[in-house]
N, C-alpha and C positions, 0 to 999 in steps of 0.2 A: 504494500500500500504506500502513495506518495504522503510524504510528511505532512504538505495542506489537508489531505484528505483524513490522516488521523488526528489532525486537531481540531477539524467542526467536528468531530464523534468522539472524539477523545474518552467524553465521559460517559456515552454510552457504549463504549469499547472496553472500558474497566468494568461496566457491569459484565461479571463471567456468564451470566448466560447469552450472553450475545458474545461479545469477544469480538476480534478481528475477523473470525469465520463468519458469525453472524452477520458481520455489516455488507461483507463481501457479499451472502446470500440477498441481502436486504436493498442492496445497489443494483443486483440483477433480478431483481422481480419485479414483475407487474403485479397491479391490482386495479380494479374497476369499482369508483363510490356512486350509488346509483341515489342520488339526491345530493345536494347540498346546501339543506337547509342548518335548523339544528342541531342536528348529531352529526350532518356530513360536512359542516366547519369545521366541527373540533376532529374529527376524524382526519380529515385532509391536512388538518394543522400538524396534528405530529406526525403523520406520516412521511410530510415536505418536510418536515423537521429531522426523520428519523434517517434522511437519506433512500425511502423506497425509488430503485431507480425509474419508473414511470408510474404514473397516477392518471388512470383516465378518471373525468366529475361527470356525471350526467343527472344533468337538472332541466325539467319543463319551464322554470316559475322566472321571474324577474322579483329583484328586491323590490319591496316596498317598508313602508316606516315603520311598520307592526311586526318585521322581523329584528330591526337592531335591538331588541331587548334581548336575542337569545342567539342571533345568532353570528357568531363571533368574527368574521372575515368580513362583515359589509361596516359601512358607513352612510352619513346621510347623503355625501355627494353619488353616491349609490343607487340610492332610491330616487333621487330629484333624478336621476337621471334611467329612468327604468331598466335599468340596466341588467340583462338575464345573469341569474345567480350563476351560470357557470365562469362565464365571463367574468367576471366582478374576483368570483373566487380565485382565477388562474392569476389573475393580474396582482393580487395580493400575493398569493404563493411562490411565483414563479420569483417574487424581490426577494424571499426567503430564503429562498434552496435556485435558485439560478444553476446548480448542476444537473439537474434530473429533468425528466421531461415531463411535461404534464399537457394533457391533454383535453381541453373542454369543450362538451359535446351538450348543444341545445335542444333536448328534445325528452320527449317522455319511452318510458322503455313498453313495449307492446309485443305481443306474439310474433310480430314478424321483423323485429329488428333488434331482437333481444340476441339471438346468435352471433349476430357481427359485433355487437358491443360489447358481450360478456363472455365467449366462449375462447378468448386467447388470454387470458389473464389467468394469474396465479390463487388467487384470491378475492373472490365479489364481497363485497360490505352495503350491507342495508341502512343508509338514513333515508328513509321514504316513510310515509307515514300512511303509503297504500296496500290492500292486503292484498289485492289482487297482482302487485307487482310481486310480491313477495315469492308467491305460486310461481310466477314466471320464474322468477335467478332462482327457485328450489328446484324446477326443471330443468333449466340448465347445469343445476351443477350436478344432478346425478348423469343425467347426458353425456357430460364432460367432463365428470370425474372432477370436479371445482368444488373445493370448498368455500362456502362463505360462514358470513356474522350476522346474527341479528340483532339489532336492538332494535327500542319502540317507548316513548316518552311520553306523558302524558299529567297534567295538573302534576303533582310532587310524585310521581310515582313511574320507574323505567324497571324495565327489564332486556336482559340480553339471552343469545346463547351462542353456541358456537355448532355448526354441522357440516360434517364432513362424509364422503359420501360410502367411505371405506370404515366406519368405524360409528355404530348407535343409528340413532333414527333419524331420519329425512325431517323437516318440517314438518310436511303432510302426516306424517306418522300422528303426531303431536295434537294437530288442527288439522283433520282430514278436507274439510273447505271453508270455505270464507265465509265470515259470518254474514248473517242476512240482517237488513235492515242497519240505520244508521249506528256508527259506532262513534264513542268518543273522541274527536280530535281537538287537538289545542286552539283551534278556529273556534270552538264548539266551548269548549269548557276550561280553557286555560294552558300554562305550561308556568313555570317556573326555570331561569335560565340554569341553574345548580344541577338541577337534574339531567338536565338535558346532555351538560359538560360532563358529568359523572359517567353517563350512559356512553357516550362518544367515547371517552376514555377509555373504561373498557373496552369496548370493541376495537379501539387501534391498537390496544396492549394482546388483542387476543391475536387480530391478524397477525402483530409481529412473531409472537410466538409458531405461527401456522409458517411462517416464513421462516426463522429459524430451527425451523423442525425442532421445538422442543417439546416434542410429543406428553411426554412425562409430565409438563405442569400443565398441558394443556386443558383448558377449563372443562368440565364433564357436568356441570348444570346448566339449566334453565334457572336465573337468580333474576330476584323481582323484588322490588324497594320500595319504598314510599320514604323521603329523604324529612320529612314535612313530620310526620309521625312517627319518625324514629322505630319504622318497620321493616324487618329484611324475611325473605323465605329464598330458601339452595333447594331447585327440587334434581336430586341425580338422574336422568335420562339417558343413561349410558345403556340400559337395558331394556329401551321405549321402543325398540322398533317394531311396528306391526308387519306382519308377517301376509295381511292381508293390503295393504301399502300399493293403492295402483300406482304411485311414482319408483320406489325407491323398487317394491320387491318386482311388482309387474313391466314397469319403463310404460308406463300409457301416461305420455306428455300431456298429459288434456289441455294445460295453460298453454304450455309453449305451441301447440301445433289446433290450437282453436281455429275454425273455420270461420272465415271474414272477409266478406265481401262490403264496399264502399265504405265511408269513411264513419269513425267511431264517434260517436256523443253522448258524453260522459256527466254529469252534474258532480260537483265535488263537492264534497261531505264538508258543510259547517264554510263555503267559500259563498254561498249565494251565486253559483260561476257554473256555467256548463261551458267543458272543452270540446271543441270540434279535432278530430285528428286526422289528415286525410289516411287514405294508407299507403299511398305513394306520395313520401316527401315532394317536395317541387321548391324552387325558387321562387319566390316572391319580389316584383319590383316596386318596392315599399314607396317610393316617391310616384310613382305614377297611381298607388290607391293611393296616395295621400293628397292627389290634386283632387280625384273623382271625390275622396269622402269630404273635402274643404268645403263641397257646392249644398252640404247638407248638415255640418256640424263642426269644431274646433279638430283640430287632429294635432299630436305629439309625436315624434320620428328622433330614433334614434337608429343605429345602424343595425340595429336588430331585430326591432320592433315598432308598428303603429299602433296609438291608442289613439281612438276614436269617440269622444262623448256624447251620445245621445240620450237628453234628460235623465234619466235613472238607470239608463243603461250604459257602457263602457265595451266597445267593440276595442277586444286588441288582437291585434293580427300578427303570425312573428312572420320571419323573411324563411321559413321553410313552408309555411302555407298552414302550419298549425294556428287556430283563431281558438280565443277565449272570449265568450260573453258572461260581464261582470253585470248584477243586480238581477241576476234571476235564476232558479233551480230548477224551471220547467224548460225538459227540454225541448218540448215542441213550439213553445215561442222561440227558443234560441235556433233552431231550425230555422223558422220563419226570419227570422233577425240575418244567420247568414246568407237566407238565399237572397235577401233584399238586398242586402249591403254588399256583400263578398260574392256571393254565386251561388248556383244551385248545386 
């Protein structure tokens, strides 16, 4: 190792479970942070920190001002400037660790684009706060033999785990499918920034171990907290795998290989916001809707994104052709909304 290089790691080189082998391992692996909201700042923070030699970020969302309480990589010139979180995040990171590569990718992850994003990496980590993404990287990584992380934040209360596809149970095993009806999210009922930073932590401390293969401390619960109430529960799942498991034991991808024709509309839970996704990305040439939308309403343009205001409604369009409509959970006005405005 060159002498610059063992003195940013210095002191995570004197911890013996990593060592100078460790770091070696830790500069040639990939891993793929599928959010970066708040658990995948602080995940992405020490990972740029830790030397991982590339980091892909994949985030749908742009900051706004209801995130810099929790989540650590944005600022206000951030959100004045709609800036997509992955974006925002690289450009903080990259001043960090200027050795490594990081790569950010604007887009939400979906059954038919989850294999190019997640299936060349060494390690997938969950900060999303969707279930059904979750079902997606669980099928990829028994597919692909990936281990990933979970974690999941919510009011003072996180949990994590760690699944790997060679050793205990899948997800699926755990939570055979996604819950029905609305579930708690921090849009909905809160968050507190402590936890959130707790939760991220762990799961960066876990990947690392996943990457220095130090299989031995590797964490063998599902732990769950409430930081607020001074409550913890360790439940062992080392021995949880069902044997009836259509992911892990059968290989029947249902997430990954769901059948989908034309584009997806989604309402998000506790956002007042239905997404449009087409399913063939596209370019968008954001100044030419943004003359068309000018003849009908105020429009904002950055280089990745138009927001559009129309009275209680907020059309934002990014520049891959994914559209959000803001101030409504019905998606059949939000239909109506894009064919009017964007296309049919």
């Amino acid at each position: 190792m060159e002498n610059k290089y063992l003195e940013r790691y210095s002191r995570q080189i004197l911890f013996s479970q990593i060592g100078e082998a460790g770091q070696e391992k830790l500069a040639k692996s990939c891993v793929a942070i599928v959010g970066v909201g708040a658990l995948g700042t602080v995940i992405a923070n020490h990972l740029t920190r830790s030397g991982v030699g590339f980091i892909r970020i994949i985030d749908r969302d742009f900051v706004e001002k209801t995130n810099l309480q929790r989540q650590m990589l944005y600022d206000e010139n951030d959100a004045l400037e709609n800036k997509p979180k992955a974006v925002a995040a690289y450009e903080k990171l990259i001043k960090i660790n200027s050795s490594i590569k990081i790569e950010p990718v604007v887009t939400d992850i979906h059954a038919w684009n989850a294999e190019e994003l997640l299936s060349d990496v060494d390690v997938i980590i969950d900060g999303t706060d969707n279930f059904l993404t979750r079902y997606i990287i669980n099928d990829i990584s028994i597919k692909y033999s990936i281990p990933w992380v979970h974690g999941a934040a919510v009011r003072s209360r996180g949990m994590f785990a760690v699944f790997t596809p060679t050793h205990g149970p899948c997800y699926r095993c755990l939570f055979p499918n996604p819950p029905k009806g609305q579930s708690e999210t921090c849009d909905m009922v809160g968050v507190i920034s402590a936890v959130t930073h707790l939760v991220g932590s762990f799961e960066a401390t876990e990947v690392i171990k996943l990457i220095v293969q130090d299989h031995e401390n590797r964490n063998p619960n599902l732990e769950q907290f409430d930081i607020w109430l001074n409550d913890e529960m360790k439940m062992d799942i080392s021995n949880s795998r069902n044997p009836k498991c259509p992911a892990c034991e059968k290989h029947e991808f249902e997430f990954l290989n769901a059948a989908f024709q034309g584009d997806d509309y989604a309402a998000l839970c506790g956002r007042n916001a239905v997404q449009i996704t087409p399913r063939k990305e596209h370019k968008v040439d954001l100044e030419k809707m943004k003359e068309i939308l000018l003849n009908v309403s105020t429009v904002e343009l950055n280089p990745f994104l138009l927001k559009c205001h129309l009275d209680e409604i907020t059309i934002i369009l990014f520049n891959n052709g994914r559209v959000m409509i803001q101030g409504t959970d019905d998606i059949t006005k939000a239909k109506a909304i894009y064919a009017k405005y964007i296309g049919s």
